[in-house]
LORO-810072 format. One line per field, with one value per residue: x, y, z of N, C-alpha, C in turn; chain. Coordinates in pm, 1 decimal, padded with zeros to 6 digits. Each point is the difference from the previous one (the first is absolute). Layout:
# LORO-810072
n_px = c(X;...) .
n_py = c(Y;...) .
n_pz = c(Z;...) .
ca_px = c(X;...) .
ca_py = c(Y;...) .
ca_pz = c(Z;...) .
c_px = c(X;...) .
c_py = c(Y;...) .
c_pz = c(Z;...) .
chain = c(A;...) .
***
This chain:
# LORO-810072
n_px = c(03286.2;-00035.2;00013.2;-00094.2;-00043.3;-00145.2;-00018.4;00137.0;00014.8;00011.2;-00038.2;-00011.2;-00169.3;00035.0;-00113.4;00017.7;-00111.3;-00094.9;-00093.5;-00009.6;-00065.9;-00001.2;-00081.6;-00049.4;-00080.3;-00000.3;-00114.7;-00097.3;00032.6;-00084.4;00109.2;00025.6;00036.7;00034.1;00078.6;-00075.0;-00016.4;00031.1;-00063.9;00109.7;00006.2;00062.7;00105.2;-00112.7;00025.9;-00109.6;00086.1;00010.9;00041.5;00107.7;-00075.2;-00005.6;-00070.0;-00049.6;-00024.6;00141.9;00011.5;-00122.6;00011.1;00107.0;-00009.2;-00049.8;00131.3;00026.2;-00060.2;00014.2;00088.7;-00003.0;-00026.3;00121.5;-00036.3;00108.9;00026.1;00120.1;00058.3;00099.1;00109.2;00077.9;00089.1;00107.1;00008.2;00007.9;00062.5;-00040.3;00096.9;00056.8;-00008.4;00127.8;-00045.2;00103.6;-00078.3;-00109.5;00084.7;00011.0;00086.1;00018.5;00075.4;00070.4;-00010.5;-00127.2;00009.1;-00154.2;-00057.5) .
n_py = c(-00602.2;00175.0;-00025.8;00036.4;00035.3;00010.7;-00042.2;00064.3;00017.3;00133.0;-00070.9;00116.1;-00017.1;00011.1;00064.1;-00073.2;-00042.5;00052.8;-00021.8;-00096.4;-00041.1;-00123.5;-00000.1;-00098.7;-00059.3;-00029.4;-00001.4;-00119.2;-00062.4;-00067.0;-00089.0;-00055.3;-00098.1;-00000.2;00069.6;00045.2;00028.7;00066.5;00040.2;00096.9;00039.3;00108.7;00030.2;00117.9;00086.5;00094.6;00072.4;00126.9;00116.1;00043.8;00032.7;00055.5;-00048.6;00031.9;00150.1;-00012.9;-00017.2;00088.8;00060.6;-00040.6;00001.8;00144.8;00010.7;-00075.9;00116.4;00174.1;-00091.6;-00018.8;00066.8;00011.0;-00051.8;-00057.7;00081.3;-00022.7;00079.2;00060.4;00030.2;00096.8;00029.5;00102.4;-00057.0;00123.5;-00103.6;00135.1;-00051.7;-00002.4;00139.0;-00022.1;-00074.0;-00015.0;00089.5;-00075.6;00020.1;-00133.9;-00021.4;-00072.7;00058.6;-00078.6;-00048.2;00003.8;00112.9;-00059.8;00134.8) .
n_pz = c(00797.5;00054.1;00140.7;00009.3;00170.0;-00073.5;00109.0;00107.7;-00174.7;00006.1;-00123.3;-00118.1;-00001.7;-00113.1;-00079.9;-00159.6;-00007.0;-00048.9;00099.2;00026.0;-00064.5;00041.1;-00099.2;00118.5;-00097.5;00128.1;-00064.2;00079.2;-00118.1;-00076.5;-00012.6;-00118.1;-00005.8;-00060.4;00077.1;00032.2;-00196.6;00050.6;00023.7;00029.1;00130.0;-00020.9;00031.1;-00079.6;00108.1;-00069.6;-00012.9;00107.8;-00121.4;00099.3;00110.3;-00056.6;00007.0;00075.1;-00112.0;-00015.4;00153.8;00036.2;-00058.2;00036.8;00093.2;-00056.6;-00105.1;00127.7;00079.9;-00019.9;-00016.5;00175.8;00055.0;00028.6;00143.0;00046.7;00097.7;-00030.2;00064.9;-00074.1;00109.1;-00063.4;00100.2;-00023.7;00100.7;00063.0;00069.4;00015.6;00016.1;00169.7;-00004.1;-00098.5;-00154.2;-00094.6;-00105.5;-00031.5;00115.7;-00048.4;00015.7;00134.7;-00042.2;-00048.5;00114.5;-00033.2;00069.3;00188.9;-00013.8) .
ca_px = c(-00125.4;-00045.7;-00203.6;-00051.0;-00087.0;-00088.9;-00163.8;-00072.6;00020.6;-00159.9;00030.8;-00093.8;-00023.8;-00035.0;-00063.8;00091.2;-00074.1;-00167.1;-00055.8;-00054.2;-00130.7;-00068.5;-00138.1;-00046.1;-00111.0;-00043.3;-00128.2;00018.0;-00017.0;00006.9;00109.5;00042.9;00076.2;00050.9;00063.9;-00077.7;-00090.1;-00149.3;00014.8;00016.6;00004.4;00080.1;00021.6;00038.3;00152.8;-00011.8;00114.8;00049.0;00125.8;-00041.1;-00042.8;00028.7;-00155.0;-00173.5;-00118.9;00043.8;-00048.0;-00167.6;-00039.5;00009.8;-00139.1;-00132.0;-00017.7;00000.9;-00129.7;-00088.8;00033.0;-00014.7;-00112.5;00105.5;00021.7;00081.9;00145.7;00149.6;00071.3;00154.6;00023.4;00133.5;00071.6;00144.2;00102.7;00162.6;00045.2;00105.4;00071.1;00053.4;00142.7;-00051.9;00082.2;-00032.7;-00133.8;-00004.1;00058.3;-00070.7;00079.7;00064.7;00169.9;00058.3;00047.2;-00088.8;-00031.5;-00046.9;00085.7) .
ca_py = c(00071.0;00009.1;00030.0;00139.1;00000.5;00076.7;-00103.9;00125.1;00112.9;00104.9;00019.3;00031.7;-00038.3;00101.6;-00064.2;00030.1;00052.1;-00033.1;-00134.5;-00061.5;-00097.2;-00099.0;-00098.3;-00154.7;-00105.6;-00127.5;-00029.1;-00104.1;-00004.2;-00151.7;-00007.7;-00095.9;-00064.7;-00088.1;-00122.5;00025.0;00025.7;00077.9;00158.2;00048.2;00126.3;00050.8;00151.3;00025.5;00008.2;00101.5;00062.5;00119.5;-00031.1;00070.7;00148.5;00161.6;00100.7;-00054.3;-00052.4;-00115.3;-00141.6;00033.3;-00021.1;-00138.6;-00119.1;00000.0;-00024.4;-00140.3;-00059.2;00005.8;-00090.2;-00149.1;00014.3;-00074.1;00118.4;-00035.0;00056.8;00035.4;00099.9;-00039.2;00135.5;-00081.9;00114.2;-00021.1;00088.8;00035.2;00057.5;00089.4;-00023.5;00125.8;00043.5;00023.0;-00038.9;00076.1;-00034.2;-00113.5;-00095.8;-00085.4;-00115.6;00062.7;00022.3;-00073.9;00104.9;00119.7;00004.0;00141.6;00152.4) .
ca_pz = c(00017.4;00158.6;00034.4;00089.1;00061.9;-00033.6;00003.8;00047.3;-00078.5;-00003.9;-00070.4;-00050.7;-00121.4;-00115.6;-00091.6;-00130.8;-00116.3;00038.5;00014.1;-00144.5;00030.1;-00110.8;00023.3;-00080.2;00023.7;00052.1;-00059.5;-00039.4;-00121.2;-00055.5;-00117.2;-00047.5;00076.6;-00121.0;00116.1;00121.1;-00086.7;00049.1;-00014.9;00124.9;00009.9;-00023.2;-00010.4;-00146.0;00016.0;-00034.4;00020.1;-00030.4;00003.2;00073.0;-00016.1;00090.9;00090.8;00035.2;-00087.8;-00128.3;00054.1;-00010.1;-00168.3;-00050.2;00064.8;-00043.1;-00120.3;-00002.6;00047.4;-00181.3;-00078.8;00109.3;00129.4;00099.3;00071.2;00114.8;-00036.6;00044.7;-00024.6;00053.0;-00021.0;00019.7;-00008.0;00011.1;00112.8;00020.6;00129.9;00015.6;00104.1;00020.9;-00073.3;-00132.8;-00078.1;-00124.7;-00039.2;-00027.5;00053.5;00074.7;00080.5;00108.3;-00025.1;00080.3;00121.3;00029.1;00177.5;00007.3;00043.3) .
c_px = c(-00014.0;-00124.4;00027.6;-00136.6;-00042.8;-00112.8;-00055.7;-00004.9;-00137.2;-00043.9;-00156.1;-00080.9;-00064.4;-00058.4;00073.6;-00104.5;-00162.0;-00026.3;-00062.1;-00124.1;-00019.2;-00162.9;00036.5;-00166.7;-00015.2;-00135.8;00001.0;-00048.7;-00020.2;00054.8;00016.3;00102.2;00079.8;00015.4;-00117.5;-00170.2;-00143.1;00045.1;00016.5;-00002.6;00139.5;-00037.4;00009.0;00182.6;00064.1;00120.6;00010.7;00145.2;00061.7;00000.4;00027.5;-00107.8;-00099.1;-00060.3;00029.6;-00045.9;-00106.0;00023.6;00045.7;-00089.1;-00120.3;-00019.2;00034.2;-00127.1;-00108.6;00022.9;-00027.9;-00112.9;00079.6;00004.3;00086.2;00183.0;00109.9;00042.9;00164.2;00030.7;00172.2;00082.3;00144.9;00074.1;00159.7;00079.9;00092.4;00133.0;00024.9;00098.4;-00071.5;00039.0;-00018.0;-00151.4;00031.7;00020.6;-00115.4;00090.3;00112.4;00153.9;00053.2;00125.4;-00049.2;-00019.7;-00029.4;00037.5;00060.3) .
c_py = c(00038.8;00006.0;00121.4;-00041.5;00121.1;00015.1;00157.5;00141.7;00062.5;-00045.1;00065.5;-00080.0;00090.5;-00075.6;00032.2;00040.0;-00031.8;-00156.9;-00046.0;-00081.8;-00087.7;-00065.2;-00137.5;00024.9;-00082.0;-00036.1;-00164.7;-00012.4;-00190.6;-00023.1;-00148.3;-00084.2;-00171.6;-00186.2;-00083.5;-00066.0;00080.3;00182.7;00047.7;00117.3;00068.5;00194.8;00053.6;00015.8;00118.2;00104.5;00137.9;00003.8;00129.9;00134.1;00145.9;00058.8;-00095.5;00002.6;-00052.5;-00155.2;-00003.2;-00032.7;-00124.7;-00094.4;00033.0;-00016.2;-00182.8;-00063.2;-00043.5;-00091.7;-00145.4;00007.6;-00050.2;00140.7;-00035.9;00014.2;-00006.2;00096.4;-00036.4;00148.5;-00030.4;00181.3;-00058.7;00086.7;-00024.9;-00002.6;00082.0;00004.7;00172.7;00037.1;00063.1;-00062.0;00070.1;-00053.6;-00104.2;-00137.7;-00124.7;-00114.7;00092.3;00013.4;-00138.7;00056.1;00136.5;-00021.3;00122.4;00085.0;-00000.2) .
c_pz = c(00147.0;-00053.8;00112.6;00009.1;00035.1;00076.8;00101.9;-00006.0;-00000.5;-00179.3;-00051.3;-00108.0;-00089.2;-00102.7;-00120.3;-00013.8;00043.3;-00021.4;-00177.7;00045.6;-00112.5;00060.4;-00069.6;00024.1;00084.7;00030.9;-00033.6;-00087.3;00005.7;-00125.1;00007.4;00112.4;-00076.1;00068.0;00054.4;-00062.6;00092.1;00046.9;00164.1;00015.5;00014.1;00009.4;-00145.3;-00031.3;-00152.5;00064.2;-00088.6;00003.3;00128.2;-00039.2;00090.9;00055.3;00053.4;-00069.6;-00107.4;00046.7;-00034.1;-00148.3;-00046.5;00069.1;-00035.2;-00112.8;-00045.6;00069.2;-00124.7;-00072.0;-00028.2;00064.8;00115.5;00102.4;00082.7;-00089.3;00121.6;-00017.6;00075.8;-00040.8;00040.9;-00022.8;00001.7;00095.1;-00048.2;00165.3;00016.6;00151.7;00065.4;-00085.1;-00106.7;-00085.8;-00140.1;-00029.9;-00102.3;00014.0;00039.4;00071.0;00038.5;-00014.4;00078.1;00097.3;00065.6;00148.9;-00044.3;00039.1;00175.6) .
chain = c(A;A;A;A;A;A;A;A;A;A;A;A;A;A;A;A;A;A;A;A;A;A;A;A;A;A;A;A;A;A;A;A;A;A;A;A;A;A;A;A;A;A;A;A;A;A;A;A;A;A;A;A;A;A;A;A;A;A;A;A;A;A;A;A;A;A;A;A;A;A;A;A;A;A;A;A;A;A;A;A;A;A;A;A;A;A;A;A;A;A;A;A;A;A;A;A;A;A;A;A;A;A;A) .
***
């Protein structure tokens, strides 16, 4: 196996594809506690599955508000980069040719 040292390459970052968004609930909620026999507090912990828009986020928290009366939310937003190196490589490419140097 070589290694190649990379660390002071110009390299590009490119997005695959649009951001996504998921909502949790974190609304303290009082729940059962078994162990413990008395009731705690806890996060509802309610979960969107993710999503493509803002107002897909909006509608799912207002249509869980309507539901709960729960107003306190998470939002996680999670994209997929690509590092594009100098040069060029065929398209699609995601791992680096073994023995690849830059231009």
């Amino acid at each position: 196996m070589t290694r190649t040292l990379l660390r002071f390459l110009d390299f590009t970052l490119r997005r695959c594809r649009d951001e996504d968004r998921r909502v949790k609930c974190v609304t303290s909620v009082p729940g059962p506690c078994p162990s413990v026999g008395f009731m705690l507090t806890q996060d509802c912990g309610a979960e969107s599955e993710w999503l493509s828009t803002e107002g897909e986020v909006t509608d799912w928290m207002r249509k869980h508000t309507s539901e709960t009366r729960h107003l306190r939310y998470e939002r996680t937003k999670r994209e997929e980069l690509l590092m594009d190196p100098p040069g060029s490589l065929p398209a699609g490419t995601e791992i680096l040719p073994e023995g690849w140097t830059p231009p």
